[in-house]
N, C-alpha and C positions, 0 to 999 in steps of 0.2 A: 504493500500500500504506500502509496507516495505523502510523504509528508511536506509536500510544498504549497498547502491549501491554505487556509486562513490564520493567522496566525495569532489572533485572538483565541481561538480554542485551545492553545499550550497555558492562557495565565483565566481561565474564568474560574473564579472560587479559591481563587490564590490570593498571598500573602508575599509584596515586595518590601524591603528595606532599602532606603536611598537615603548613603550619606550625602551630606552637604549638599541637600536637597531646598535649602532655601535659595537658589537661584543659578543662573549659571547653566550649564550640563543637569547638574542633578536638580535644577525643577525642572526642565525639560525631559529630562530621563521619569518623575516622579507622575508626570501628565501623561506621559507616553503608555508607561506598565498600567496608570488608571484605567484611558481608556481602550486597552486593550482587556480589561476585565479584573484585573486585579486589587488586590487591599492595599494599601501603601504607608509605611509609616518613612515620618517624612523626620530625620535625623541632620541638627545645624545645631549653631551656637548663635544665631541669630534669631529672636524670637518673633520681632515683626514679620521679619518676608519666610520666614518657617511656617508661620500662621496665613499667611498670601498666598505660598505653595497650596495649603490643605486648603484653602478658601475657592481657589482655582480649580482643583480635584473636584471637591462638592459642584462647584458650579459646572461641570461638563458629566455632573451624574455620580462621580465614587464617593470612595470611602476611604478619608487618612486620619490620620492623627502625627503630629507634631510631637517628638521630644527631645529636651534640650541636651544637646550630647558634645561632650570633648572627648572627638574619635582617641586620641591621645590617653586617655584615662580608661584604666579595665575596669572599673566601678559604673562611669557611664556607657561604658560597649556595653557591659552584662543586661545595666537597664533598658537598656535601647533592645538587645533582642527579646528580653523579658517583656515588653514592654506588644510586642508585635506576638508573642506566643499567648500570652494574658489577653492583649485587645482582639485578636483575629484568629486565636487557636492553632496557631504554626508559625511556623516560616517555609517559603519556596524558593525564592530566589531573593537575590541581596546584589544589588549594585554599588560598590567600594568607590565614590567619586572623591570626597572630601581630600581637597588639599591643599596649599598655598605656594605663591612662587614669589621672592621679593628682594632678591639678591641684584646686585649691580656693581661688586668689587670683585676683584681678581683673588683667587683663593687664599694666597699669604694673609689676604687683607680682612678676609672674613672672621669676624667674633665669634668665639667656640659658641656662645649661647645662641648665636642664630645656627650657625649649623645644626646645632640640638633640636631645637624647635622645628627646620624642618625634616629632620629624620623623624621626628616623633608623630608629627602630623601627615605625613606623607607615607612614611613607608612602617612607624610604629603602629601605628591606626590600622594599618592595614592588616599585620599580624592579627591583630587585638580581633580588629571585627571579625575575620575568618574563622579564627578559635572559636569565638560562641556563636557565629552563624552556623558551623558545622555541626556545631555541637547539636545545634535546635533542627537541623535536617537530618538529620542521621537516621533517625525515623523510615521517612519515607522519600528521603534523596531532595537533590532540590539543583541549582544552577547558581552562581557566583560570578560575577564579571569584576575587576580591578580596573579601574583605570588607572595606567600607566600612562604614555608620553612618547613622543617621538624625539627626545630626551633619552629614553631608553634603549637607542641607538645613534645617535648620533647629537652629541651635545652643541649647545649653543654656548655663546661667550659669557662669560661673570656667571654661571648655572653651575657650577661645582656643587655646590649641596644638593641644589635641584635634582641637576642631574644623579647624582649619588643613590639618591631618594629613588628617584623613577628606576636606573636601574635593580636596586633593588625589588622592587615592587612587580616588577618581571622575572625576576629569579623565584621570590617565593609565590609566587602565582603558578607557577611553572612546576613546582619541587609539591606543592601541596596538589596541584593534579595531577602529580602523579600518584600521591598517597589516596587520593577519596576517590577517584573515577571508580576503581573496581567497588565503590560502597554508595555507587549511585548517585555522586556529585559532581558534573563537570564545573570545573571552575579555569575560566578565558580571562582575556585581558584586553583592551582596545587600548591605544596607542593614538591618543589624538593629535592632530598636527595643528595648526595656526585656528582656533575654534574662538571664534568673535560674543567674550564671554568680559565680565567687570575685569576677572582677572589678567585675560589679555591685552585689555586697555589701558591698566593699570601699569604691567612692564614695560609697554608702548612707550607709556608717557613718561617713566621712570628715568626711559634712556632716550627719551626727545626724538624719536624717531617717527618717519612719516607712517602711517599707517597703510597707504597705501604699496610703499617701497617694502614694507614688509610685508602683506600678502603677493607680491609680485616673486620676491625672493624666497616664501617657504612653501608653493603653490603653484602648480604646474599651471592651472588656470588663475590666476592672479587673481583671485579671492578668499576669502575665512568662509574657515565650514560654518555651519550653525549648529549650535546645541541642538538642533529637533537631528540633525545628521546622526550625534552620538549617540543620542537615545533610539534610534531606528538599530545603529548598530548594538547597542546594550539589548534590546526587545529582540532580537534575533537571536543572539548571543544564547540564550534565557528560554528560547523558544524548541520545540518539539522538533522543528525545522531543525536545530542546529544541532541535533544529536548525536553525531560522528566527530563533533568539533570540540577539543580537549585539548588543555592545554596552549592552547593558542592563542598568538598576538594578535589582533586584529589594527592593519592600520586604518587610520582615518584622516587621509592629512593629504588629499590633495594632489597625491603622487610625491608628495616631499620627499618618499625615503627612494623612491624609483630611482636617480638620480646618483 
């Protein structure tokens, strides 16, 4: 039987987690798994536009709840999936978005406490959520997407932590599908490339660069993806469709790494 049919029928009566879902990739990714049928708990440290994501869900028909999570903290990971097995009776799938990028000195130059903070945020979080989203699918299997970075091959200038970060976040994405797939978990990673997100405009601006000159430069077609791009590729990820798919990078960057 061919499973290239509708792809709403892999998440109806399902349970999504999307970190760093108050904006960016992960509310787009949080809108996406909604209206594909799923429950969504919506995971940020923002609490207004965390409450905007879940306001959004409701308004095009689902059902989320908002909680206030430092991916960074196993106290708030543990809440955060408790929180989704409590309110919605499981977990299925878990979208790992939350991260931050904010570097713009040459590595001698960087402060050991920012490089901390982004390993902790970036590639600790990541650890963290996996462990108790596992834990809460182990059950009855479920699907896990990472996002990684197109960072995680191929670095950009003043991004040493970053990049550090992102390659990591592709190693144990990698290393832990290989441990759960035979227990009924695939767990993927996408690798986004220049995605027209706060954060990206934020580096943009950081280092005075034209915006333009930089989708021309990381972008076969000289333009930024869109977060709805990521989440299309996270809901596939995730999906019945992508059942043979284990393990894997997915890129989403425009042809950037082609190159």
């Amino acid at each position: 039987m061919s499973t290239l049919g509708n792809l709403d029928a892999s998440f109806t009566n399902t349970t999504t987690i999307v970190t760093g879902g108050a904006g960016g990739m992960g509310r787009a990714i949080s809108l996406a798994f909604s209206a594909a049928g799923s429950r969504v708990v919506v995971a940020d440290l923002n609490d207004a536009a965390g409450a905007e994501t879940v306001a959004l869900v409701q308004a095009q028909g689902g059902q989320a709840v908002y909680v206030n999570t430092n991916v960074a903290k196993a106290d708030d990971v543990a809440a955060m999936v408790a929180t989704a097995v409590d309110t919605f009776g499981g977990l299925n799938f878990a979208v790992n978005a939350a991260a931050i990028e904010f570097e713009t000195d040459f590595l001698a130059d960087l402060a050991d406490e920012d490089f901390d903070r982004m390993i902790a945020v970036n590639l600790r979080s990541v650890f963290l959520c996996m462990k108790h989203e596992i834990n809460a699918m182990l059950p009855e299997g479920g699907a896990i997407v990472n996002i990684a970075s197109t960072n995680s091959y191929r670095p950009q200038p003043h991004q040493s932590a970053y990049t550090a970060s992102k390659f990591g976040v592709l190693g144990i994405t990698k290393a832990a599908a290989v441990d759960y797939a035979p227990r009924g978990i695939r767990i993927n990673a996408i690798c986004p490339g220049a995605i027209d997100t706060p954060m990206l405009r934020g580096a943009i601006n950081a280092r005075g660069r034209d915006p333009q000159e930089v989708a021309d430069r990381l972008s076969l077609i000289r333009r930024f993806g869109t977060p709805d791009e990521i989440a299309a590729a996270a809901l596939w990820l995730c999906s019945d469709a992508s059942g043979f798919t284990i393990g894997h990078a997915l890129a989403v960057d425009g042809g950037y790494l082609s190159r």
